[in-house]
C-alpha positions as CSV (number, residue, x, y, z in Angstrom):
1,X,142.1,133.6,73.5
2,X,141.6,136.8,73.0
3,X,137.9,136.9,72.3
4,X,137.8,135.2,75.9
5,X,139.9,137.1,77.8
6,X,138.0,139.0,80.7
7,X,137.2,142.4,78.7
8,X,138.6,144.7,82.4
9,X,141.7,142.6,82.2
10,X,142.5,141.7,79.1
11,X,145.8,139.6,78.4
12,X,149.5,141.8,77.5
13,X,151.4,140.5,74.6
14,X,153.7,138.7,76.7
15,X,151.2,136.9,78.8
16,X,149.8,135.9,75.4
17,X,153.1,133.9,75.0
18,X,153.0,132.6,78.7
19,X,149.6,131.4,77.6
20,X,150.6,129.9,74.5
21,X,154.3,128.0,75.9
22,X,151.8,126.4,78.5
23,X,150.5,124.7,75.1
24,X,153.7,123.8,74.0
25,X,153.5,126.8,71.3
26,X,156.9,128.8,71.4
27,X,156.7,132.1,70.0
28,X,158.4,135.6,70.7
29,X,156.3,138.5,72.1
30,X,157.3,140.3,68.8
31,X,155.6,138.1,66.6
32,X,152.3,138.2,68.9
33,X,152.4,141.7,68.7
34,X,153.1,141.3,64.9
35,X,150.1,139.5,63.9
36,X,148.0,141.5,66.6
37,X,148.6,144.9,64.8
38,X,148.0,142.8,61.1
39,X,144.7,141.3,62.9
40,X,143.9,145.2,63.8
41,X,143.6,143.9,67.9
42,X,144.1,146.7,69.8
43,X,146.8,146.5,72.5
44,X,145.7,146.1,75.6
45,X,145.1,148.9,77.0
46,X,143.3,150.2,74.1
47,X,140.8,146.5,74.8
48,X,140.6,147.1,78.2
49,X,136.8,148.2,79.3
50,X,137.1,151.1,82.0
């Protein structure tokens, strides 16, 4: 999803989880921001292209 996301948007940690409910995948913001820091994916801000 993230590799996808438009790069002057890019997707907050809890519209990751909107995202992924819509697929019937329930998970807690903390655990997307969990495995985004153990991925090293920078938060959003820091991937958004100015």
């Amino acid at each position: 999803m993230i590799a996808k996301e438009n790069p002057a948007k890019p997707y907050s940690d809890q519209k990751l989880v909107e995202l992924l409910a819509a697929e019937t995948i329930q998970v807690s913001r903390r655990a997307i921001a969990k495995y985004r820091q153990e991925l090293s994916i920078p938060s959003s801000t820091d991937r958004k292209i100015k």
